[in-house]
C-alpha positions in Angstrom: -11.9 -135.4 -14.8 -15.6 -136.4 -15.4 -17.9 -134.6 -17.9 -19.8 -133.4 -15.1 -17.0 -130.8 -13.7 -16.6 -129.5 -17.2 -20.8 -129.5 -17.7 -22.1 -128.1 -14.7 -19.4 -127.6 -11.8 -17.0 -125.2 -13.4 -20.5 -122.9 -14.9 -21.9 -123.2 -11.8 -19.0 -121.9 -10.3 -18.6 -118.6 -13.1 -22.6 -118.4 -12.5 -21.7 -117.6 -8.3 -18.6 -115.4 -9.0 -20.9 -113.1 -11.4 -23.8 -113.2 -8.8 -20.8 -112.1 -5.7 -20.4 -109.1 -7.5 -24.0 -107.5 -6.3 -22.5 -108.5 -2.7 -19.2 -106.5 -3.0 -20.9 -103.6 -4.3 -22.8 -103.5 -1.5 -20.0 -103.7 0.8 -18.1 -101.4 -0.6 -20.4 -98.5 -1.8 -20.5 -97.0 2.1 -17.0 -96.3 1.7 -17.0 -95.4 -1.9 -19.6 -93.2 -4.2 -20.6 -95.5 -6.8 -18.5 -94.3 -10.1 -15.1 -93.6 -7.6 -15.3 -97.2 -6.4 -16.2 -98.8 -10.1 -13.3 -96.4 -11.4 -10.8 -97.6 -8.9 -12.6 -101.1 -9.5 -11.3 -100.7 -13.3 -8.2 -99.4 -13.2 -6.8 -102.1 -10.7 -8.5 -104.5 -13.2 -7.2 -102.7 -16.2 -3.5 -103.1 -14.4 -3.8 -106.8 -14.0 -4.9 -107.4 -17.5 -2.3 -105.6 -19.3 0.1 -108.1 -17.5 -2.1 -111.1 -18.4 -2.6 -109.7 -21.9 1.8 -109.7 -22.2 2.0 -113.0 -20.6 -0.3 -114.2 -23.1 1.1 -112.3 -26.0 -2.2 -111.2 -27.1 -3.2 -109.9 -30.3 -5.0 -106.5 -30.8 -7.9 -105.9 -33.0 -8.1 -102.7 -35.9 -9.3 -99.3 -35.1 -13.0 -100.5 -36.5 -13.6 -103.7 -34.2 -11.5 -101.6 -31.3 -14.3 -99.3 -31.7 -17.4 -101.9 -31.7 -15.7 -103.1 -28.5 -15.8 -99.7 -27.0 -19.4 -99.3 -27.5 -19.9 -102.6 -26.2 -18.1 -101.8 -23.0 -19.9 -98.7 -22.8 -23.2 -100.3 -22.6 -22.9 -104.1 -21.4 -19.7 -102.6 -18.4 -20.6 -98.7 -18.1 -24.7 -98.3 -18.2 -24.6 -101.8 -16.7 -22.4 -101.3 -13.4 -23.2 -98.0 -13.3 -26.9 -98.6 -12.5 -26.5 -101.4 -10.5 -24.5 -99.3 -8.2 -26.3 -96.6 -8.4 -29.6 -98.7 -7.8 -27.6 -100.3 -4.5 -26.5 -97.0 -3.2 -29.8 -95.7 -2.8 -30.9 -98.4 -1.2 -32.5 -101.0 -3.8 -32.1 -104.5 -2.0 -29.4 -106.2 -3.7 -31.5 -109.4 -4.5 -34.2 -107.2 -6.1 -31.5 -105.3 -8.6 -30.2 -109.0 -9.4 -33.7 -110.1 -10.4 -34.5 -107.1 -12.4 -31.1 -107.2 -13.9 -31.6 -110.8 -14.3 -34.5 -109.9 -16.7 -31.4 -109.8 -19.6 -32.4 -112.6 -21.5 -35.8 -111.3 -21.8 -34.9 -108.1 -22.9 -32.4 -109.0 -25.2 -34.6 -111.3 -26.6 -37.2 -108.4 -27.4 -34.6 -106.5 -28.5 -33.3 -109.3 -31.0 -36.5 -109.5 -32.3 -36.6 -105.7 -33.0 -33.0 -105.1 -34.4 -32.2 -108.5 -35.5 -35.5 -109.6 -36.9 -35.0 -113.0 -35.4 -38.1 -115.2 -35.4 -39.4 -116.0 -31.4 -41.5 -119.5 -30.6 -44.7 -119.6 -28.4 -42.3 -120.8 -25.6 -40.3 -117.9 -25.4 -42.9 -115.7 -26.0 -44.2 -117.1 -22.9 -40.7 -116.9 -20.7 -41.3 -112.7 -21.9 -45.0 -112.8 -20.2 -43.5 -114.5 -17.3 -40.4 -112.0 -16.7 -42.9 -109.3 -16.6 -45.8 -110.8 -14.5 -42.8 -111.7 -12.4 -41.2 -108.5 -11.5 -44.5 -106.6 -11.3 -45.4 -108.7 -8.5 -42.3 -107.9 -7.0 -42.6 -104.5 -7.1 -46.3 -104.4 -6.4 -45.1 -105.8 -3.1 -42.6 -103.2 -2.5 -44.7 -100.2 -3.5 -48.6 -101.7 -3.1 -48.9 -99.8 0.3 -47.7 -96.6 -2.1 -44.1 -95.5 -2.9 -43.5 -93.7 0.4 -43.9 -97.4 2.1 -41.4 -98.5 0.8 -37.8 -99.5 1.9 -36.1 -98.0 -0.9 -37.1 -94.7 -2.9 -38.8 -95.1 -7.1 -35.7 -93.4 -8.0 -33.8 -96.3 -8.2 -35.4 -98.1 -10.2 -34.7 -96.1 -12.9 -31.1 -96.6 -12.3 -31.8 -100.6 -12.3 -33.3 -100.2 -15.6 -30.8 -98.4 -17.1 -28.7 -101.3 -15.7 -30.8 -104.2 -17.9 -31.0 -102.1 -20.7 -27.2 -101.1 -21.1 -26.2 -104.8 -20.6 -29.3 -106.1 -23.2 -28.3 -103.7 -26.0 -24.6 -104.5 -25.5 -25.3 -107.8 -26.0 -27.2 -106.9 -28.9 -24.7 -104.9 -30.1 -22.0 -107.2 -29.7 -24.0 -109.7 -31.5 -24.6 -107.5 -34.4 -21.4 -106.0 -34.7 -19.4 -108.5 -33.3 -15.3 -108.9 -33.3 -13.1 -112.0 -33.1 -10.8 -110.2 -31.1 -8.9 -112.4 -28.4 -10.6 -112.1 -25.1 -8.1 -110.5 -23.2 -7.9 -107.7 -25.8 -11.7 -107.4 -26.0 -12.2 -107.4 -22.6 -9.3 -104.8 -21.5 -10.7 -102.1 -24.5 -14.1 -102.6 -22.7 -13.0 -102.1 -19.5 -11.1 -99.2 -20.7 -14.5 -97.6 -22.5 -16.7 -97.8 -19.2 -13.4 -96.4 -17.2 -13.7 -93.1 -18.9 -17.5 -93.0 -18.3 -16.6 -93.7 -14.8 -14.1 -91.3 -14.4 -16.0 -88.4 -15.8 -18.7 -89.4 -13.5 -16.5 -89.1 -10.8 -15.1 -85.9 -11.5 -18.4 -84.0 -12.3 -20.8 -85.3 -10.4 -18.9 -87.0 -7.1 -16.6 -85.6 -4.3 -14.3 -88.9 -4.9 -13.9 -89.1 -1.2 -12.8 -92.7 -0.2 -12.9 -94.3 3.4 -10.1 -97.2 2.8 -11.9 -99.4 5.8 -11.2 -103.1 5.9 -14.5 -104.0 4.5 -14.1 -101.8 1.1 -10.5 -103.2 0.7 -11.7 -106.8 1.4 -14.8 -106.5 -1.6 -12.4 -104.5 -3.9 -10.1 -107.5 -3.6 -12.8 -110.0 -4.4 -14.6 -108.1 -6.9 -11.1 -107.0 -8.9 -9.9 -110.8 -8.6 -12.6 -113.1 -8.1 -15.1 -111.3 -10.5 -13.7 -108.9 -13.0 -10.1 -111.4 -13.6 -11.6 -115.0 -12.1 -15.0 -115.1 -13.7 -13.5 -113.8 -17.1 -10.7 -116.3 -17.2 -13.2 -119.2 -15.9 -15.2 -118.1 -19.3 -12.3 -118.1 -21.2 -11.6 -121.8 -20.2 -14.9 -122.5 -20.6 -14.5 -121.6 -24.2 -11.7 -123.4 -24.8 -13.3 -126.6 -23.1 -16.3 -126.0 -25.2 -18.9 -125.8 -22.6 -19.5 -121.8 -22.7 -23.3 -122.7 -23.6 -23.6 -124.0 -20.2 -23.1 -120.8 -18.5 -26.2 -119.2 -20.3 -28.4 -122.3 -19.2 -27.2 -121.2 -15.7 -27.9 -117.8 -15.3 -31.3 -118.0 -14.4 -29.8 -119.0 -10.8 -28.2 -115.8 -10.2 -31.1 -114.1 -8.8 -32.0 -116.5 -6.5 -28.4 -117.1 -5.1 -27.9 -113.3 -4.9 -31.5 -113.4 -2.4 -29.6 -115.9 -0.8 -26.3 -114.2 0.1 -28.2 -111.0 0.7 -30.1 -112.5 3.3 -27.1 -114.4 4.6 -25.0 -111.5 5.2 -27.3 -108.3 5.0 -30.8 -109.6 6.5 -32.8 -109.0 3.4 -36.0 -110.6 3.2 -38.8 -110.9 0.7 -42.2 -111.4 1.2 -44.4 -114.0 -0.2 -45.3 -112.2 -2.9 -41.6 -110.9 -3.5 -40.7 -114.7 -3.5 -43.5 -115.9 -5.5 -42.9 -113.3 -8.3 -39.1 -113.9 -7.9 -39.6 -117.5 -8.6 -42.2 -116.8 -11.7 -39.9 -114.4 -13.0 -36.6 -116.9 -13.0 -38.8 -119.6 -14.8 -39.4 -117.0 -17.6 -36.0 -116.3 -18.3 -35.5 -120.5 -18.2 -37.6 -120.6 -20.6 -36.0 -118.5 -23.3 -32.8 -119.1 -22.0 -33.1 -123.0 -22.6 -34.6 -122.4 -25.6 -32.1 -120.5 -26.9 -29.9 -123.4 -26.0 -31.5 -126.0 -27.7 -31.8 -124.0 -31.0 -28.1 -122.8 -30.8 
């Protein structure tokens, strides 16, 4: 095959699977309170890895980088998924959690800077300014007429930023305590870290009622198969092919194809201002994500 389907097509194609996954929340969160459906979410996942991770005969890591994985998936899977459902539930557009969310880069940027003490350029100090200016303008659409104008309530924003900040420390984590653990293992003692936080949500603070409708069977379907098993083993042969830095160039995009499919199937629109701040906001994180690229 060319270059190209290794270079661009097959990212491009991880890049839409992660971006699907604000969708089928939103499908299937009026069937589902939010940690019920990300527990059942996991534990049909969970299920389907342990028979990948036997086909594959994969190795397992110690007790000490099983428990830097578990932290991980408590932040970059549990805080993450938890507020973006929570953020979705209460009635936060999904293209406006993606583009907050989307601020990841950013954030773990200033976060690297902080914990890491990694040196940051004028360029990507200006992607950070950009981020910002970005989503203020966003919100300052939302909430400029005062926050009882709005079409979703403040409350959930808090629930979007504990969303970016769970999956920027993660990273952050993983990058500081990181394990050369095989994939599959990683990925299943993650899943399995942000399962018990899910569970215990569900059982203190949720009825765990579930309406099994068409619609919540079709997005646990897609979002067990074509986001938490497809996009991971699209990574993994993204690794193995050697273009796994493409994927970060890419992710950027997710914001604006999650607007996209949001409008598509759910009729949500931005303003100008939305859109213009949408736009400034995915050049920012451009910015430090391509310079990250070209100093990796």
């Amino acid at each position: 095959m060319p270059p190209i389907f290794y270079s661009f097509f097959v990212p491009a194609l991880f890049v839409w699977l992660w971006s699907t996954g604000f969708i089928g929340a939103k499908y299937g969160l009026p069937y589902a309170e939010p940690f019920t459906l990300l527990l059942i979410r996991m534990l049909f996942t969970l299920a389907l890895l342990s028979v990948l991770a036997w086909i594959m005969k994969t190795r397992w890591p110690g007790w000490r980088g099983a428990g830097h994985l578990a932290v991980t998936g408590l932040l970059v899977h549990g805080c993450y998924l938890g507020g973006v459902y929570y953020a979705i539930q209460g009635g936060m557009p999904a293209g406006i959690v993606s583009l907050i969310v989307g601020l990841q880069p950013l954030v773990t940027s200033a976060a690297a800077i902080l914990v890491l003490k990694e040196s940051v350029s004028a360029r990507q100090w200006v992607g950070l300014a950009l981020g910002l200016v970005g989503v203020t303008l966003v919100l300052l659409e939302k909430f400029g007429d005062g926050i009882g104008t709005s079409d979703f309530p403040l409350w959930t924003l808090i629930f979007a930023g504990l969303s970016l900040a769970g999956i920027s420390l993660g990273t952050v984590y993983q990058k500081r305590n990181g394990t050369q653990a095989d994939l599959v293992a990683g990925t299943f003692i993650q899943f399995t870290a942000a399962a018990t936080v899910f569970a215990i949500g569900a059982f203190t603070l949720e009825t765990r009622e579930v309406e099994w409708a068409l619609p919540l069977i079709l997005s646990m379907v897609w979002l067990v198969f074509g986001v938490s098993i497809g996009a991971i083993l699209l990574l993994m042969w993204l690794i193995r092919r050697g273009a796994a830095s493409q994927v970060a160039s890419l992710f950027y995009l997710v914001p604006p194809i999650t607007a996209l499919q949001a409008f598509w199937l759910f009729d949500e629109r931005l303003g100008a201002l939305a859109m213009i701040g949408g736009a400034i906001s995915i050049t920012g994180v451009a910015l430090v994500v391509t310079q990250r690229r070209s100093t990796s």
